[in-house]
C-alpha positions in Angstrom: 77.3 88.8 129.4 80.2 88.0 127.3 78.3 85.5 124.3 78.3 85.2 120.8 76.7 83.9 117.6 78.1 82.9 114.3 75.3 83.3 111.6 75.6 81.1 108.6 73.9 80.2 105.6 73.0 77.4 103.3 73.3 79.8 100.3 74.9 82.5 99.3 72.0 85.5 99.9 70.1 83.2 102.0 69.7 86.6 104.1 72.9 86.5 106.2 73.5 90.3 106.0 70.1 91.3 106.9 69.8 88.4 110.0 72.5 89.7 111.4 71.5 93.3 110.9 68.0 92.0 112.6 69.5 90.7 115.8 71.7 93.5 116.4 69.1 95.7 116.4 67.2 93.3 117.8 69.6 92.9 120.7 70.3 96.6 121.0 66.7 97.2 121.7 67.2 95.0 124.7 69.7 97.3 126.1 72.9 94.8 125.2 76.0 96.3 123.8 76.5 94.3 120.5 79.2 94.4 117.9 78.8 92.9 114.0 81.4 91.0 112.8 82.5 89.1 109.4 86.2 87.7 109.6 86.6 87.6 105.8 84.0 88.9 103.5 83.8 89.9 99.4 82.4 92.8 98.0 82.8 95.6 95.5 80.2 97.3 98.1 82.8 99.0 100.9 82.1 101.6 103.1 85.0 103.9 104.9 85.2 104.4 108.8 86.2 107.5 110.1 89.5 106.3 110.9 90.1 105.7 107.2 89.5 101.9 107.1 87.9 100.2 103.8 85.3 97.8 105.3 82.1 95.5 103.6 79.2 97.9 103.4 77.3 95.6 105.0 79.2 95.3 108.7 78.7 99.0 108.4 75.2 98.8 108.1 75.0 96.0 110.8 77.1 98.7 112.6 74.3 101.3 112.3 71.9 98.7 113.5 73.7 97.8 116.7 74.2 101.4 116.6 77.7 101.5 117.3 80.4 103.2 114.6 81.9 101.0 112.4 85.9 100.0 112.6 87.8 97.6 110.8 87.6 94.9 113.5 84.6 94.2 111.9 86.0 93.2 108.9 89.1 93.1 109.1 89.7 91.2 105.7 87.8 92.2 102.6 88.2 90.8 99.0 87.4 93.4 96.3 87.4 91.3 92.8 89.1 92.4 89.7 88.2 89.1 88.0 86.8 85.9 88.1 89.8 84.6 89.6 91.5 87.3 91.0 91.0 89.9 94.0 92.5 92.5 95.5 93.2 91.6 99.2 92.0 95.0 102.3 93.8 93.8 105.5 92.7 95.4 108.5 91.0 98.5 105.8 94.3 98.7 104.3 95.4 97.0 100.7 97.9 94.9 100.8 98.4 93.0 97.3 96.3 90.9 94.5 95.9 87.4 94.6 94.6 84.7 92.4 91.8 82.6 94.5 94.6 79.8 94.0 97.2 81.8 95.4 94.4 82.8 98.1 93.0 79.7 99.5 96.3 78.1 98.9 98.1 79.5 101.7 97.5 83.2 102.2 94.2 82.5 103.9 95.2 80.7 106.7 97.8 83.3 107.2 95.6 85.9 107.5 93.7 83.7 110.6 95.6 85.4 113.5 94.5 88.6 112.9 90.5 87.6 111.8 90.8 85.8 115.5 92.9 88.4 117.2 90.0 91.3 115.8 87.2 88.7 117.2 88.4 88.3 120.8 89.1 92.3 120.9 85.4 93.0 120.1 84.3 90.1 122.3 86.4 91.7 125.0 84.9 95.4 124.3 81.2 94.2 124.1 78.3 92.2 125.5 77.9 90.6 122.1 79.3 89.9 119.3 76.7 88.7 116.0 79.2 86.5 113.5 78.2 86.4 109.9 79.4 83.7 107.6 80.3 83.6 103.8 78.9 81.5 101.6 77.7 77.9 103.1 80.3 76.2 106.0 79.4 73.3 104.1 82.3 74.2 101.0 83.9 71.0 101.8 86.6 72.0 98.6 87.5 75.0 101.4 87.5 74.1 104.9 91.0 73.3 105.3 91.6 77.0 104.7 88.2 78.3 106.0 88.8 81.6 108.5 85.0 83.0 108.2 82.7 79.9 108.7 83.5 76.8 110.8 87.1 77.9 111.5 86.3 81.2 113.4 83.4 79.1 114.8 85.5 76.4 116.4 88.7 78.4 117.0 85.9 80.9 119.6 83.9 78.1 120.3 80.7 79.9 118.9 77.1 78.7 118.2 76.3 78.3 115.3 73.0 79.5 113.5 71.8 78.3 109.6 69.8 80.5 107.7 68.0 79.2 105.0 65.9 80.6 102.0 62.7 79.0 102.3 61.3 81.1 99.1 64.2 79.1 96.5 62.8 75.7 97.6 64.6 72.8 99.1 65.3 74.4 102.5 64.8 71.2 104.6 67.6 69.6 102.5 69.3 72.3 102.8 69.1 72.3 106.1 70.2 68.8 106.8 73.0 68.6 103.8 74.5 71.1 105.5 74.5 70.1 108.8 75.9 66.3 107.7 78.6 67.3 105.6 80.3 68.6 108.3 83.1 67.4 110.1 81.8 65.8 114.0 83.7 68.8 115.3 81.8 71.6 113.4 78.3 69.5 113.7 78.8 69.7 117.3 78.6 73.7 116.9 75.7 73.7 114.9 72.6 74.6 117.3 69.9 75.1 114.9 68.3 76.7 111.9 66.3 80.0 111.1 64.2 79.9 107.9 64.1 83.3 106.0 61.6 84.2 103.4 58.5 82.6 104.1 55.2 83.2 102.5 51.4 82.0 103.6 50.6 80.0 106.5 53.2 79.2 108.9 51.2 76.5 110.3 51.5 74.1 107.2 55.3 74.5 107.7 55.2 73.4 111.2 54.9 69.5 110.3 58.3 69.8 108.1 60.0 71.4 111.2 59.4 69.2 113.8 60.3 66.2 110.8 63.7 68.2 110.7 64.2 68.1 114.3 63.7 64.9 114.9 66.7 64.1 111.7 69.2 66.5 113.3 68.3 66.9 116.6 68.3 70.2 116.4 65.8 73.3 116.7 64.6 75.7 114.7 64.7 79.1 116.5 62.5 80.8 113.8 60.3 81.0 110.4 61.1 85.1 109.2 58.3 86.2 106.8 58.9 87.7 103.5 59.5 91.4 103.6 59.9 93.3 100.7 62.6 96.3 100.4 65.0 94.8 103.1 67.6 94.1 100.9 69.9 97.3 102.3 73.2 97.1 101.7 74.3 94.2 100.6 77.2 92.7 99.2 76.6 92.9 95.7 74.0 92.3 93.4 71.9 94.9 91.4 69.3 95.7 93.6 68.0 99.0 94.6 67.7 98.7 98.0 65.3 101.7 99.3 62.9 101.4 96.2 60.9 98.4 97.8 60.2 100.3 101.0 59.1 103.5 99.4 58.0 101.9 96.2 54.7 103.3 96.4 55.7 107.0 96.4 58.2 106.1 93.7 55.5 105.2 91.1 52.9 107.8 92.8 54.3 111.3 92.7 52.2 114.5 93.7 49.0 115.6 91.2 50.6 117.0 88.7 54.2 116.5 88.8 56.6 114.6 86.7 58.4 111.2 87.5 62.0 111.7 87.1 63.7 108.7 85.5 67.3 107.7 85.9 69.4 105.0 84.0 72.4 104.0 86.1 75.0 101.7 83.4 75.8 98.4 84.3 79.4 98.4 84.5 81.5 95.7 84.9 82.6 95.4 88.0 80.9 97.6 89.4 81.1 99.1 93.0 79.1 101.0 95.6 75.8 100.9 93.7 74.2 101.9 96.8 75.0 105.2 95.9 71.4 105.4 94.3 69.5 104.2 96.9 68.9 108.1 98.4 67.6 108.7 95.0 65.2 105.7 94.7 64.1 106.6 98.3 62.4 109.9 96.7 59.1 110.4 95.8 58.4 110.7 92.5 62.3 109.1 91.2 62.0 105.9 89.1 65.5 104.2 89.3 66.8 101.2 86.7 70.0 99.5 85.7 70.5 99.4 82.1 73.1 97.8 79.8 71.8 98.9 75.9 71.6 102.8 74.2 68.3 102.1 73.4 67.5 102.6 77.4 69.1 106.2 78.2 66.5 107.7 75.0 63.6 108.3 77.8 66.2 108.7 80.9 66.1 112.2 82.7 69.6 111.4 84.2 72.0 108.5 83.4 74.6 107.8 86.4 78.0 106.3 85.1 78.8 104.5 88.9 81.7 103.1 90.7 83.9 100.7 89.1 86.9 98.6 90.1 87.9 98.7 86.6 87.6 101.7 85.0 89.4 101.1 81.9 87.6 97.4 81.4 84.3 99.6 82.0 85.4 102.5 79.2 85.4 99.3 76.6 82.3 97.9 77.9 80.5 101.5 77.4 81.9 101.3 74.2 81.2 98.2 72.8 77.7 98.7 73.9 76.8 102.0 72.0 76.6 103.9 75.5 79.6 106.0 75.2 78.2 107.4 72.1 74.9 107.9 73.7 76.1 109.9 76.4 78.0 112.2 74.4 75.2 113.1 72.7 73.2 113.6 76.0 76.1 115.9 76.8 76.1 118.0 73.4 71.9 118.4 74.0 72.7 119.4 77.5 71.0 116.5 79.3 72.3 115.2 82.9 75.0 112.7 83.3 76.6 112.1 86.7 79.9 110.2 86.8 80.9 108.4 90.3 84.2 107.6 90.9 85.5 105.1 88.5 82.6 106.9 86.3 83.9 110.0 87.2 87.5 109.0 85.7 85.4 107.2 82.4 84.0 110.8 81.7 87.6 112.7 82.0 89.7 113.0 79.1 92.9 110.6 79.7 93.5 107.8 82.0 97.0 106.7 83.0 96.7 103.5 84.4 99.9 101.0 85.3 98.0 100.2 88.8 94.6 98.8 88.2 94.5 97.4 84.6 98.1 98.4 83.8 96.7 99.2 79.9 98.7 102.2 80.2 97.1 105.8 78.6 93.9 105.2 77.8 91.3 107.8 76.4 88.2 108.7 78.3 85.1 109.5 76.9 86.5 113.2 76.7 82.6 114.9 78.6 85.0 116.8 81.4 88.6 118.4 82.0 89.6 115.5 83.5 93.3 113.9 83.2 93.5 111.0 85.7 96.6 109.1 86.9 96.3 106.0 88.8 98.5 105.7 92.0 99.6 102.8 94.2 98.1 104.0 96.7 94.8 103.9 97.6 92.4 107.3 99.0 90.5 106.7 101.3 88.7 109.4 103.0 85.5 110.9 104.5 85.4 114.1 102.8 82.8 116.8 104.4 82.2 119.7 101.1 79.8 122.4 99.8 77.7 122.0 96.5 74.9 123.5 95.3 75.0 125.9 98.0 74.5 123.0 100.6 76.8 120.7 103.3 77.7 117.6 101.5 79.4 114.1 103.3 80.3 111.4 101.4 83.9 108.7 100.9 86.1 108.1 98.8 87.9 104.8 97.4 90.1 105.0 94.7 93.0 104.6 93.0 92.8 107.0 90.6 94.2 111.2 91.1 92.1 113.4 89.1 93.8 116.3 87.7 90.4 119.0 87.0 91.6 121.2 84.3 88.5 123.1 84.2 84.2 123.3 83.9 82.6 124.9 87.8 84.0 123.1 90.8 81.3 120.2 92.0 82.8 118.6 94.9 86.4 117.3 94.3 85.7 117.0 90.6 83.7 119.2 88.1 80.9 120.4 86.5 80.2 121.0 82.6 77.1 121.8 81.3 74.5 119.4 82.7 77.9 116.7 83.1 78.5 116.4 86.7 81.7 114.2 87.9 82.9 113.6 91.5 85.2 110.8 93.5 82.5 111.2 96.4 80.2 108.3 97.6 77.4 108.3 99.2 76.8 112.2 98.7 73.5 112.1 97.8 72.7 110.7 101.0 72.9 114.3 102.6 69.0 115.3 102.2 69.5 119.2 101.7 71.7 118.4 98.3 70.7 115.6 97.0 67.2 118.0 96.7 69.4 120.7 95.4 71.1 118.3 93.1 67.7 116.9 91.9 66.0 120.2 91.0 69.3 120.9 88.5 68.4 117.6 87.1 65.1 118.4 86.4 65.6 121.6 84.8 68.4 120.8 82.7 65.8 117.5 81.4 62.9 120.1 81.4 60.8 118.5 84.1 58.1 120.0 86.3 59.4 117.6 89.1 60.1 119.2 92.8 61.5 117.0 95.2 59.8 116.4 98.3 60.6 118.8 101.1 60.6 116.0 104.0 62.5 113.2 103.2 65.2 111.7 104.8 67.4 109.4 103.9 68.2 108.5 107.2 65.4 108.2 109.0 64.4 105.4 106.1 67.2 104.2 107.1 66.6 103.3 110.4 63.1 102.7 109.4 64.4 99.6 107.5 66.6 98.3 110.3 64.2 98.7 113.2 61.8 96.1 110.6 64.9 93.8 110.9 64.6 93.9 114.5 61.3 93.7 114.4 61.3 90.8 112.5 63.2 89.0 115.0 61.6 90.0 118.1 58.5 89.1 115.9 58.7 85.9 114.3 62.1 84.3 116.2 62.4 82.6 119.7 64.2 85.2 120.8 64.3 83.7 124.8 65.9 80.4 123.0 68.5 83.3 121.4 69.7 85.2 124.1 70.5 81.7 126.2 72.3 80.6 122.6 74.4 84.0 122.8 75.0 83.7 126.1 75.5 80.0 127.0 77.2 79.1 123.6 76.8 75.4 121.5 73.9 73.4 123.5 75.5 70.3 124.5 74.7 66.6 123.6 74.2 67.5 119.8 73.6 64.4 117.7 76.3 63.1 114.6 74.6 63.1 111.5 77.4 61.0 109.2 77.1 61.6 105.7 74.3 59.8 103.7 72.2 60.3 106.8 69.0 58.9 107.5 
């Protein structure tokens, strides 16, 4: 078996990410060695490989579902806004410049086609699957001249196509069949059905609508996926706390006589990796909220300053908003503030920036020893530590050096008080700190709180993507999808010319 599958959308967060994750899994389950792919996706959510490589977050969780380790070939370009109209462009998990989206879609795109195509047939050669995912809708008619992640990488591998729409917006049938007939006879004739995402009450009353849709487009649906709550993992951006709605009971039922611990993280602008609260969310007992006023750290036991890719734009958004001044008064009380990354660098004392916003020296919020230069190059790394008296792993993305000038070593960066600061993501995904970590927290904010002794983060991880597969091998015709991966387009597919029926 040497097949493939392109899934697409109608939407942007139809459920792309999590389909694809679904039928990896899915497929993996059946013994098939399967690869994710996405030739170009955009995200402040990025993940490091252990070779080093800056990738989507999502292709590495669709990685962890085909249960394979993630590599750049599976995302080989990534767009990492800095702006609404401009982006800094990871080639192959390596930066290579910024580009306006004119400057992008007016040339560099198709540029960048060889190597989207020349990473595809690699993994196609290397596995018994490969599961596409699009961007967006193929039906951008404004970008298809230029398109290297939809139709283009469809017809250029000759892949089957499969539209996923979200039944739970509304208007998925026209969805559905505006897609389909915007698109040029060459793409149509790659388009082999639809899978409808997000579906609540009786399937049965959706039936008649289907087989009306089949007999406009010719074409099948391979599947109606019920709405499941807390399947949202990892995905590209949006502020969503993707653990909380599969362990949302035990978030707002903690043990007789314990405290919930609350914890703000700030809205940044821009902001990046906010799955690095999703361990936290996933334990018993831990109430987690984005917030964007003052008003909402008063009653928080811990405020998280996250991930940024623009630290300096977020020091005057924490200004302007009354939060800087509200965390450092949470840091002359004594109460818990964790900086990430770019909120690690917001915390520090001085930023020297020429790279990222070029604004020059810029003063931090002055809450650690912290002098921070910005470099042209980019860090990334998989850093293994010791904090807390337990074995930390986490990865790093930045721009930013941090020079620590004092406070208690915690991780790379420091510790003052009850102000914590570190470069690390994804470090309080290891089980035995993030614990350790938690019980500071709730002494520093006077809580009676204990974390629970049993959780892991990832074994509700792979809870989460064994329901993806589930849902699949549930709820899709999954006979009708393993003769689509294998066989490619079906033949004889119908036009449907614009204006259609």
């Amino acid at each position: 078996m040497r097949g493939g599958l392109l899934v697409a959308g109608t939407t942007s967060d139809a459920g792309k990410s999590v389909v694809t994750a679904g039928i990896c899994r899915w497929l993996v389950r059946q013994g098939v060695k399967v690869a994710p792919f996405k030739g170009q996706n955009m995200s402040l959510n990025s993940f490091v490989t252990r070779e080093g490589a800056e990738i989507g977050r999502a292709q590495a969780m669709q990685a962890q579902a085909a249960r394979v380790e993630p590599t750049a070939l599976m995302n080989p370009v990534l767009l990492k806004p800095g702006s609404d109209r401009s982006s800094q462009v990871v080639l192959m998990g390596r930066p290579v410049g910024e580009l306006s989206a004119r400057g992008y879609h007016g040339g560099r795109q198709r540029e960048l086609f060889e190597p989207v195509l020349a990473c595809l047939e690699e993994l196609r050669g290397t596995y018994d699957a490969v599961i596409c995912e699009g961007a967006g809708s193929p039906a951008e008619i404004n970008l298809r001249r230029t398109d290297i992640v939809n139709m283009g990488i469809a017809r250029a591998a000759r892949l089957p196509v499969l539209v996923v729409g979200d039944i739970d917006r509304g208007g998925v049938f026209a969805q559905f069949f505006g897609t389909t007939a915007l698109l040029a006879p060459e793409d149509q004739e790659l388009i082999a059905g639809y899978l409808v995402n997000k579906f609540r009450g009786d399937v049965t009353l959706l039936e008649p609508g289907l087989d009306m849709l089949h007999g406009l487009t010719g074409r099948r649906t391979f599947g109606v996926l019920p709405y499941a709550h807390g399947l949202g993992i990892d995905e590209e951006d949006g502020l969503r706390v993707s653990m909380r709605g599969a362990v949302r009971e035990s978030v707002v039922a903690p043990p007789v006589g314990e405290d919930v611990l609350r914890v703000a993280v700030c809205a940044v602008p821009l902001m990046s990796n906010f799955t690095d609260v999703d361990a936290l969310a996933a334990e018993p007992g831990v109430v987690v909220r984005f917030v964007d006023r003052a008003e909402e750290l008063v009653d928080a036991d811990l405020v998280i300053v996250p991930g940024t890719r623009g630290t300096v734009k977020a020091l005057a958004w924490l200004r302007e908003r009354g939060l800087a001044d509200a965390l450092a008064r949470r840091a002359a009380e004594g109460r818990p503030v964790l900086g990430v990354c770019g909120g690690f660098q917001a915390l520090g004392m001085r930023i020297e920036d020429e790279v990222e916003s070029k604004a020059g020296t810029v003063d931090g919020l002055g809450l650690l020893p912290v002098r921070v230069r910005f470099a042209a190059d980019k860090t990334l790394a998989r850093p293994v530590g010791e904090a807390l008296g337990e074995r930390v792993e986490g990865y790093e993305i930045h721009h930013g050096v941090a020079e620590v000038l004092g406070g208690e070593p915690f991780l790379d960066g420091c510790r003052v008080g009850a102000v914590w600061g570190t470069h690390w993501h994804g470090s309080l995904e290891s089980d035995g700190f993030r614990r350790a970590f938690l019980r500071e927290v709730a002494a520093a904010a006077g809580r009676r709180f204990v974390p629970a002794p049993d959780t892991s983060f990832g074994a509700l991880r792979e809870e989460q993507l064994d329901r993806l597969g589930d849902l699949i091998e549930e709820h899709a015709d999954t006979d009708a999808l393993l003769r689509l991966i294998e066989s490619g387009p079906p033949a004889g597919l119908p036009f449907i010319p614009p204006g259609a029926p």
